[in-house]
Structure formats: C-alpha cells, structure tokens
mmCIF file as Biopython writes it, N, C-alpha, C and O atoms, coordinates in Angstrom:
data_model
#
loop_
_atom_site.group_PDB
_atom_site.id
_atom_site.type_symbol
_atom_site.label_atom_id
_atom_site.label_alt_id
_atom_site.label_comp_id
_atom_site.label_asym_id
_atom_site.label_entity_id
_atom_site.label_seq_id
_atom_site.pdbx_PDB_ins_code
_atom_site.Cartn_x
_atom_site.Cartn_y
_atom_site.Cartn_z
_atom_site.occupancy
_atom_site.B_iso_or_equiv
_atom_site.auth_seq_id
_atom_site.auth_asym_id
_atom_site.pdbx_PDB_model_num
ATOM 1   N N  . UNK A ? 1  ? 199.090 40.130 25.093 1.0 0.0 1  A 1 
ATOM 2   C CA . UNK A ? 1  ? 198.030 39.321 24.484 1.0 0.0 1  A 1 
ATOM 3   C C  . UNK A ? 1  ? 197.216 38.586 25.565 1.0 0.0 1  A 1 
ATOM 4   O O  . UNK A ? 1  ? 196.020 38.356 25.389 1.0 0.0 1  A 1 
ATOM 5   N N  . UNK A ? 2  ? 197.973 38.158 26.866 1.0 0.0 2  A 1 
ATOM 6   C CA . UNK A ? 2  ? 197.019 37.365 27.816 1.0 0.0 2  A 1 
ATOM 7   C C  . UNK A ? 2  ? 196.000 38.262 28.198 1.0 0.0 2  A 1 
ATOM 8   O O  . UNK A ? 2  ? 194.906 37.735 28.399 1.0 0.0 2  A 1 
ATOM 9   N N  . UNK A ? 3  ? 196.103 39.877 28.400 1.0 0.0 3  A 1 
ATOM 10  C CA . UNK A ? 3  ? 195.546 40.620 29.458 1.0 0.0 3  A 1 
ATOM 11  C C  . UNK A ? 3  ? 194.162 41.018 28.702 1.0 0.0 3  A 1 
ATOM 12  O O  . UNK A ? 3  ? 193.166 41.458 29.277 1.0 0.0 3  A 1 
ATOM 13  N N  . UNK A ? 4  ? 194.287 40.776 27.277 1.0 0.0 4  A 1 
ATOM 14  C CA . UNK A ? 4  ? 193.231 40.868 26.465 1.0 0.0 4  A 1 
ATOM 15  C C  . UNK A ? 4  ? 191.544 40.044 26.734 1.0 0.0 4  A 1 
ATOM 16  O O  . UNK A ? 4  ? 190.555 40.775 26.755 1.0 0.0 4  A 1 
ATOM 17  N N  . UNK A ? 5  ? 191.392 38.618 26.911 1.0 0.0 5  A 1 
ATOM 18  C CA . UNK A ? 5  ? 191.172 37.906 27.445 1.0 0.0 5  A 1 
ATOM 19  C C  . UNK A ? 5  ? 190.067 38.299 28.936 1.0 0.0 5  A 1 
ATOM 20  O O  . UNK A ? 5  ? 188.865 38.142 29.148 1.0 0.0 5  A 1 
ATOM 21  N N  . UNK A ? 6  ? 191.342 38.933 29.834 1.0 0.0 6  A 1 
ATOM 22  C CA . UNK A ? 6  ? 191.250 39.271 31.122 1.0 0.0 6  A 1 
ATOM 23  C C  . UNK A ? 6  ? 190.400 40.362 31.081 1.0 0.0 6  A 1 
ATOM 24  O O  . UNK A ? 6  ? 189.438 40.284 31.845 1.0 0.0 6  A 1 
ATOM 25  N N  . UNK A ? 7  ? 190.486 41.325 30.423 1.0 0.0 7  A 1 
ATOM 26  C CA . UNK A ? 7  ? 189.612 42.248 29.877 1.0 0.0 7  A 1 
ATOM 27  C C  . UNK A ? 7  ? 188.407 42.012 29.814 1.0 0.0 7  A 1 
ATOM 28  O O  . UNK A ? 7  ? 187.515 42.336 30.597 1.0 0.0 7  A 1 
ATOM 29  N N  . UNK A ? 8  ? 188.349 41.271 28.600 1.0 0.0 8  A 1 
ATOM 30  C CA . UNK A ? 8  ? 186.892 40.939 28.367 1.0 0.0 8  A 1 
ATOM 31  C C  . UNK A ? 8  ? 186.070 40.010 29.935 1.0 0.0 8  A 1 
ATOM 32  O O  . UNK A ? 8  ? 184.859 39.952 30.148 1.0 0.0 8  A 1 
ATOM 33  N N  . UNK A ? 9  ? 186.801 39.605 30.511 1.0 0.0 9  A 1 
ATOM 34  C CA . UNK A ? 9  ? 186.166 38.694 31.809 1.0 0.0 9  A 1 
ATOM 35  C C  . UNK A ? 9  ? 185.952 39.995 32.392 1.0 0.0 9  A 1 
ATOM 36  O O  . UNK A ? 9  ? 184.733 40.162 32.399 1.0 0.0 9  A 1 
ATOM 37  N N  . UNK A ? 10 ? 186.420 40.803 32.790 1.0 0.0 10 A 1 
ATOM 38  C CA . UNK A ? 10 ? 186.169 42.178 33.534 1.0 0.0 10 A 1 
ATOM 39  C C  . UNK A ? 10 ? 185.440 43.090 33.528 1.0 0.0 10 A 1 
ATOM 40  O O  . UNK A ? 10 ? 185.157 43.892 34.419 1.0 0.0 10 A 1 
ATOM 41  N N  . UNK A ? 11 ? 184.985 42.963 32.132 1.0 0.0 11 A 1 
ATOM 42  C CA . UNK A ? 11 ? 184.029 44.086 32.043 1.0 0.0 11 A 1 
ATOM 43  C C  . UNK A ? 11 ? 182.911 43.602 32.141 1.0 0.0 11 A 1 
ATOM 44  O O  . UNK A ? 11 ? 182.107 44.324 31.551 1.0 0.0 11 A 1 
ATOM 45  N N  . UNK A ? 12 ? 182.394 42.638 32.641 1.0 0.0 12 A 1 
ATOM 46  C CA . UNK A ? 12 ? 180.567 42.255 32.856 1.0 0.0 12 A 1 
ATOM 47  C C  . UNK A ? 12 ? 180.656 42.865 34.201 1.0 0.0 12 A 1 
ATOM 48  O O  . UNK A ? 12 ? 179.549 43.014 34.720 1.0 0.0 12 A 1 
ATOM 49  N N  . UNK A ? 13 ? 181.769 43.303 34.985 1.0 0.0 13 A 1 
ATOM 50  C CA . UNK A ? 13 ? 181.698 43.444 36.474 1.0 0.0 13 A 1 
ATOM 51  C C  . UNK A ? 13 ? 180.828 44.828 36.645 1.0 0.0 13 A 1 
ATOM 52  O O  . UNK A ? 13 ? 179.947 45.038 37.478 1.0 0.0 13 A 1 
ATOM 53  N N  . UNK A ? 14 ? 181.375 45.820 35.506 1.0 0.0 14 A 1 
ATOM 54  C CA . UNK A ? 14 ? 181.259 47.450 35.590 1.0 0.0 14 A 1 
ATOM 55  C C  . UNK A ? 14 ? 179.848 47.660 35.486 1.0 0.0 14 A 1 
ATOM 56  O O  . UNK A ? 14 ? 179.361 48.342 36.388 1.0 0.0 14 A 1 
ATOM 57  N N  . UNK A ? 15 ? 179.120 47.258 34.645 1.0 0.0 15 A 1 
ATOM 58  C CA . UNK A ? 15 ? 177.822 47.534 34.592 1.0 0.0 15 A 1 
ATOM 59  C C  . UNK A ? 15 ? 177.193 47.175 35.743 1.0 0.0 15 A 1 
ATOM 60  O O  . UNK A ? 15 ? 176.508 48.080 36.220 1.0 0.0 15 A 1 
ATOM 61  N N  . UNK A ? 16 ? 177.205 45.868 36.508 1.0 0.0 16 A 1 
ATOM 62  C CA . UNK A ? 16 ? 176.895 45.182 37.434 1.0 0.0 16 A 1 
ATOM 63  C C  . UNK A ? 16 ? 177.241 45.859 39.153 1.0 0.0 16 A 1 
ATOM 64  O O  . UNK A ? 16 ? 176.599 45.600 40.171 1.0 0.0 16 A 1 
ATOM 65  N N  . UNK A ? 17 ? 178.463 46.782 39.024 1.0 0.0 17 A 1 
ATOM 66  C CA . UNK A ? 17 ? 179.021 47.818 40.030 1.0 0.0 17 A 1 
ATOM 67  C C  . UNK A ? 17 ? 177.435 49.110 39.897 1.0 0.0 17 A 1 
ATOM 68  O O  . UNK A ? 17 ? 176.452 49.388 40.583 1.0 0.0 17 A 1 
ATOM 69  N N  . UNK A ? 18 ? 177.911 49.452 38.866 1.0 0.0 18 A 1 
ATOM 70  C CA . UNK A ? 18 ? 176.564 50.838 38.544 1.0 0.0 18 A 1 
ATOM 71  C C  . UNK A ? 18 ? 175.264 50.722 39.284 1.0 0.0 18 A 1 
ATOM 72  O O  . UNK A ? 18 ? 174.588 51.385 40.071 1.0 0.0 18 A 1 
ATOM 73  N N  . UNK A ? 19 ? 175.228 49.345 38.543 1.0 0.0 19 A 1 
ATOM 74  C CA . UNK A ? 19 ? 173.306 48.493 39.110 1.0 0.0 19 A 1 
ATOM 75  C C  . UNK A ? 19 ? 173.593 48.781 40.451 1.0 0.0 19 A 1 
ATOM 76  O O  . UNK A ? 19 ? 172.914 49.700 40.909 1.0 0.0 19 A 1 
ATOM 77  N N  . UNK A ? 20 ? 174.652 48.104 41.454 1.0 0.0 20 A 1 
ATOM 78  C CA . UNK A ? 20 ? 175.099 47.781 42.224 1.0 0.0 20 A 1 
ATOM 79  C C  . UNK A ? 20 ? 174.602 49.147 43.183 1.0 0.0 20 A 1 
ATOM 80  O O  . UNK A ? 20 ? 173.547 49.107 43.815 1.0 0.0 20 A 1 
ATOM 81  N N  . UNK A ? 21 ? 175.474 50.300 43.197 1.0 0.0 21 A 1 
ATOM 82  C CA . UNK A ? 21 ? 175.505 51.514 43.262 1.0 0.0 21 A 1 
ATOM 83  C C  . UNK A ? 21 ? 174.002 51.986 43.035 1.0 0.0 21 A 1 
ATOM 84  O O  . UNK A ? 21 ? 173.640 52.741 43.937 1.0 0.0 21 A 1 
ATOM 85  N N  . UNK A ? 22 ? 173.240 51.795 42.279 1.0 0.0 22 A 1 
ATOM 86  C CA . UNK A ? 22 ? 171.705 52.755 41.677 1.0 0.0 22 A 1 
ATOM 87  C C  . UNK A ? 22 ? 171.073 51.753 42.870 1.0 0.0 22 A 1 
ATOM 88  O O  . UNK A ? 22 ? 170.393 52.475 43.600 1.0 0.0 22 A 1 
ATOM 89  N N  . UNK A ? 23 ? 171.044 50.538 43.284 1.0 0.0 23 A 1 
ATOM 90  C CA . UNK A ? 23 ? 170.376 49.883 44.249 1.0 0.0 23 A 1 
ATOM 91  C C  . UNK A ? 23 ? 170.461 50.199 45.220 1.0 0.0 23 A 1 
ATOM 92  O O  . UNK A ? 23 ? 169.505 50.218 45.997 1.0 0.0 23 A 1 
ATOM 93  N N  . UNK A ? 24 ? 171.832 50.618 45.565 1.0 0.0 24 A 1 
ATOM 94  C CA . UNK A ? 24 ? 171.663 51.034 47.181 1.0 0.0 24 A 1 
ATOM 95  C C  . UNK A ? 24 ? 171.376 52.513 47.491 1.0 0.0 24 A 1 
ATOM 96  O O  . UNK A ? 24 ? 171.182 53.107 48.552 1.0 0.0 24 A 1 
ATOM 97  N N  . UNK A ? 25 ? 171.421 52.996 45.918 1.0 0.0 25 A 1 
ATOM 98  C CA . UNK A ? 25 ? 170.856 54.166 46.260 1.0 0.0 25 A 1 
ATOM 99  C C  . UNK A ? 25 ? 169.400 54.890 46.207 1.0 0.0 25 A 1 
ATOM 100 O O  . UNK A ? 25 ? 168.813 55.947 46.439 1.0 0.0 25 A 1 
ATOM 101 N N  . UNK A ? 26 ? 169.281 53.894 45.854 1.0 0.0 26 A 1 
ATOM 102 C CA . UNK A ? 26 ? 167.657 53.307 45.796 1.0 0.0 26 A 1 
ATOM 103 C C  . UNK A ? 26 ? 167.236 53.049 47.425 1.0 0.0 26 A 1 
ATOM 104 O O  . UNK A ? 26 ? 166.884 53.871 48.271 1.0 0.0 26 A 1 
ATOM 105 N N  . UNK A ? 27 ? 167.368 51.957 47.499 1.0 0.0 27 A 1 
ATOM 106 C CA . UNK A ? 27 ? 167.369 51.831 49.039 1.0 0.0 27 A 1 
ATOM 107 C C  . UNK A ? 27 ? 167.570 52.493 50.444 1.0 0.0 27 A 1 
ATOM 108 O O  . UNK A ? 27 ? 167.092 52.171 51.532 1.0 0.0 27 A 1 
ATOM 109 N N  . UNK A ? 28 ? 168.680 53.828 49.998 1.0 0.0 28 A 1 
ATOM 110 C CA . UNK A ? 28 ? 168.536 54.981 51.075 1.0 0.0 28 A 1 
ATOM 111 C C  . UNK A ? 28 ? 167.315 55.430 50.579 1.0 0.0 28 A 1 
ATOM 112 O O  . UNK A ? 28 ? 166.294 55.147 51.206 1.0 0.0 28 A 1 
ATOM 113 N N  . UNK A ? 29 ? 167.263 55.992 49.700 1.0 0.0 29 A 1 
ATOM 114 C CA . UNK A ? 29 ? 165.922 57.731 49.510 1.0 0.0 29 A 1 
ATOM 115 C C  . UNK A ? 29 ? 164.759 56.553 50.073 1.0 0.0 29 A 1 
ATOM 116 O O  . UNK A ? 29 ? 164.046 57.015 50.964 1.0 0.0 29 A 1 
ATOM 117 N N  . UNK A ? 30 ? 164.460 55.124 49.699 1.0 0.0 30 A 1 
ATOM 118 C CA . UNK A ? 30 ? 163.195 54.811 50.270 1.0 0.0 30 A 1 
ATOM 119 C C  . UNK A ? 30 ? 163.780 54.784 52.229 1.0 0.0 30 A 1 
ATOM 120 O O  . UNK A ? 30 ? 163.045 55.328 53.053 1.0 0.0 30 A 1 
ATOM 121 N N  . UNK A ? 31 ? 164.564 54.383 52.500 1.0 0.0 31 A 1 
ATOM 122 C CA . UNK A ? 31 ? 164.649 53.794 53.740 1.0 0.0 31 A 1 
ATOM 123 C C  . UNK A ? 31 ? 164.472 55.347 54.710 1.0 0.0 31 A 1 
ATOM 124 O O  . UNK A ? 31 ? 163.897 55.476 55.790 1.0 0.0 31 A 1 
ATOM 125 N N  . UNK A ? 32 ? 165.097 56.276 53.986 1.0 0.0 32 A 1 
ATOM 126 C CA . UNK A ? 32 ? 164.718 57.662 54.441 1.0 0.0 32 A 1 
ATOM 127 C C  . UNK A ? 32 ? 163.362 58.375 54.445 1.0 0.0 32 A 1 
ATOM 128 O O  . UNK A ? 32 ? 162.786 58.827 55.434 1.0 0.0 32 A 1 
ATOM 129 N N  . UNK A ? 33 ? 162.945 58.400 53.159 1.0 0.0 33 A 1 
ATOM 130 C CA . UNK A ? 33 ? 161.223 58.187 53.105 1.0 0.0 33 A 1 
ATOM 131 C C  . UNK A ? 33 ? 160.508 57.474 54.410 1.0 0.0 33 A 1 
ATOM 132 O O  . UNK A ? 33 ? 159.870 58.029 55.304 1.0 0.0 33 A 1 
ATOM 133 N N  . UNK A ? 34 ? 160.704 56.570 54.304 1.0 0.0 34 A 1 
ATOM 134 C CA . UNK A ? 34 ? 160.124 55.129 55.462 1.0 0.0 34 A 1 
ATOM 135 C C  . UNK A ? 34 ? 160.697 55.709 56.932 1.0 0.0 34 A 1 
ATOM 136 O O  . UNK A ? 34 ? 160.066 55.454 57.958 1.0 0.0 34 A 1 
ATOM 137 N N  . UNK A ? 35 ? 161.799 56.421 56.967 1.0 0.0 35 A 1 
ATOM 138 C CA . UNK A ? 35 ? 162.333 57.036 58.208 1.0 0.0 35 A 1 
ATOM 139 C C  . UNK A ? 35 ? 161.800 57.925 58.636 1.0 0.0 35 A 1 
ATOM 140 O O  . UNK A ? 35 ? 161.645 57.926 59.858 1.0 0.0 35 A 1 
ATOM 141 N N  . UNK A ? 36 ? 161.241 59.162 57.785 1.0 0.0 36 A 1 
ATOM 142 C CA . UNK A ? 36 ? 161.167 60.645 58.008 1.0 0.0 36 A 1 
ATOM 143 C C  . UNK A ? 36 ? 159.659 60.260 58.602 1.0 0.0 36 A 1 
ATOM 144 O O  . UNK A ? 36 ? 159.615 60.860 59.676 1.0 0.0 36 A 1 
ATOM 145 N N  . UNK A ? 37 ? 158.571 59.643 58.444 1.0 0.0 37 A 1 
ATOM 146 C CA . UNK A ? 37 ? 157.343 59.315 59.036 1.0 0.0 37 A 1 
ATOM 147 C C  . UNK A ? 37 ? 157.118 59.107 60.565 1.0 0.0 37 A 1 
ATOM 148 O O  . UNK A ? 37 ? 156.517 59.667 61.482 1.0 0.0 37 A 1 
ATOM 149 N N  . UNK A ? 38 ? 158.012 57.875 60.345 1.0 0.0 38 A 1 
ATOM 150 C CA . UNK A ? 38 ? 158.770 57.781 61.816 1.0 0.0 38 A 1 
ATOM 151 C C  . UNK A ? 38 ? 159.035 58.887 63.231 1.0 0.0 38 A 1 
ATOM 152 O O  . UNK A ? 38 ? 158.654 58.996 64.396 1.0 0.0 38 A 1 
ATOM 153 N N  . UNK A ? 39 ? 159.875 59.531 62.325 1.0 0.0 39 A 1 
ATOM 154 C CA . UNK A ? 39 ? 160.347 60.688 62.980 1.0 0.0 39 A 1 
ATOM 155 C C  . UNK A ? 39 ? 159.407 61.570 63.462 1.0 0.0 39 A 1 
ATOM 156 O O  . UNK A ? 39 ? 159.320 61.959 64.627 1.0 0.0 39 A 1 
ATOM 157 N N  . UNK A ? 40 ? 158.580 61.929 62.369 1.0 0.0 40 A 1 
ATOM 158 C CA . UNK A ? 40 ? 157.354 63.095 62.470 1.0 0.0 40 A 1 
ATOM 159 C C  . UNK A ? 40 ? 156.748 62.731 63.488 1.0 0.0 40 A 1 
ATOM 160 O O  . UNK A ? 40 ? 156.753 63.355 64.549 1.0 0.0 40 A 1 
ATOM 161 N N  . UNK A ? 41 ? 155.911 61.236 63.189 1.0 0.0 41 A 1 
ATOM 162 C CA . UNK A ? 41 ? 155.153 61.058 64.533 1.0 0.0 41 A 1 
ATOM 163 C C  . UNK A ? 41 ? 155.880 60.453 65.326 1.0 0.0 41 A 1 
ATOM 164 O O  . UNK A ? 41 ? 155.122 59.487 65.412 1.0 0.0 41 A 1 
ATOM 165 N N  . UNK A ? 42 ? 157.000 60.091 66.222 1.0 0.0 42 A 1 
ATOM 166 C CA . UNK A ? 42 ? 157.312 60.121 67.576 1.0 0.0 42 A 1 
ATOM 167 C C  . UNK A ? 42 ? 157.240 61.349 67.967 1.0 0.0 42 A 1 
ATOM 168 O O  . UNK A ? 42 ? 156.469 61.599 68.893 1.0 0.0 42 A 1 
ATOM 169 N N  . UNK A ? 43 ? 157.910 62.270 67.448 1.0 0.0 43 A 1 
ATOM 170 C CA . UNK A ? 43 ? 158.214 63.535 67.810 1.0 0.0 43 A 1 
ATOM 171 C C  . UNK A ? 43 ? 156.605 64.280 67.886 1.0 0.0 43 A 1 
ATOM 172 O O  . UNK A ? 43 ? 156.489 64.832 68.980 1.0 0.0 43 A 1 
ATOM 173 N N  . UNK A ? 44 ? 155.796 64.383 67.330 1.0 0.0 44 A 1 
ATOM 174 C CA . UNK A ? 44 ? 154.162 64.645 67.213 1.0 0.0 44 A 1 
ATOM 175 C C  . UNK A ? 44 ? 153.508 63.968 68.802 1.0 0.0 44 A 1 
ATOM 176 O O  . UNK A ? 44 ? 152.820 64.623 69.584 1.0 0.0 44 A 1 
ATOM 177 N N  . UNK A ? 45 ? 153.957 62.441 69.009 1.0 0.0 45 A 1 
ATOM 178 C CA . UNK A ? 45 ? 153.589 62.191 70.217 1.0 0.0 45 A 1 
ATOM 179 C C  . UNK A ? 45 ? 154.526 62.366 71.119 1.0 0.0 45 A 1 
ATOM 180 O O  . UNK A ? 45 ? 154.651 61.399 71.871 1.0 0.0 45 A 1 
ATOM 181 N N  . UNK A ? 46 ? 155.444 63.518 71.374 1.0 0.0 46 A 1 
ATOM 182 C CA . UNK A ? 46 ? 156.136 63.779 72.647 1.0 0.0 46 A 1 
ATOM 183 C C  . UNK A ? 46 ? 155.449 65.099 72.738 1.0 0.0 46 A 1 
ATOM 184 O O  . UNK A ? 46 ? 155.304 65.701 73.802 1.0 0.0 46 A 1 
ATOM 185 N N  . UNK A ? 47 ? 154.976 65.582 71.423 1.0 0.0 47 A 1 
ATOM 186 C CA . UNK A ? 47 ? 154.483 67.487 71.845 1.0 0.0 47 A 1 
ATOM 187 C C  . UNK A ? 47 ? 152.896 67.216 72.787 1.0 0.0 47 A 1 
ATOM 188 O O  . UNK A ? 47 ? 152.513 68.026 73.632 1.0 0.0 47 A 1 
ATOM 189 N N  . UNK A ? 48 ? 152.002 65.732 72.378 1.0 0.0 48 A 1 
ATOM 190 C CA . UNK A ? 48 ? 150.881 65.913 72.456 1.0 0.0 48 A 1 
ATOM 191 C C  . UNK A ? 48 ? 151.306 65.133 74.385 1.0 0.0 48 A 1 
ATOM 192 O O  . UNK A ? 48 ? 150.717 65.463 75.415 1.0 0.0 48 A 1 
ATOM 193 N N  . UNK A ? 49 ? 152.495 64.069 74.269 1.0 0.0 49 A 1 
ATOM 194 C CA . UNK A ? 49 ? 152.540 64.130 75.904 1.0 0.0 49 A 1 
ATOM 195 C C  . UNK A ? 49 ? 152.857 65.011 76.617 1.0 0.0 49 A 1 
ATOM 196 O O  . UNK A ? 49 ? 152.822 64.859 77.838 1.0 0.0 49 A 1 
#
C-alpha cells in the first residue's frame, strides 16, 4: 500500500525523461546542421588556398 503513493510521485518523471530525450535530440540534428556548413566551407577554403 505505501509503494502506491510512490508511484504516483514517479510517474510525472517519465514523460518529462521523453521531453528530456526529444530535446537533446533536437539539439544534435540542429547542432549538426549548424556543423556541416562549417565544415563545407573550411574545407572549400583549403581547396581555394
């Protein structure tokens, strides 16, 4: 009967993990996006030095 209780305190965590998880995965594909530009042109100005 106590763990019942405990339960219910626990589960606001799970949804909040997911968010948790979709944010940072959010945050790679842009930070990679924002990376791959990067990349192109350094590498663009080593062919043209």
């Amino acid at each position: 009967m106590k763990w019942k209780p405990l339960q219910g305190l626990l589960r606001p965590v799970n949804p909040f993990g997911s968010k948790f998880r979709l944010l940072m995965g959010l945050f790679v594909v842009l930070f990679s996006i924002f990376l791959l530009p990067i990349q192109t042109l350094s590498a663009l100005e080593e062919q043209l030095a």
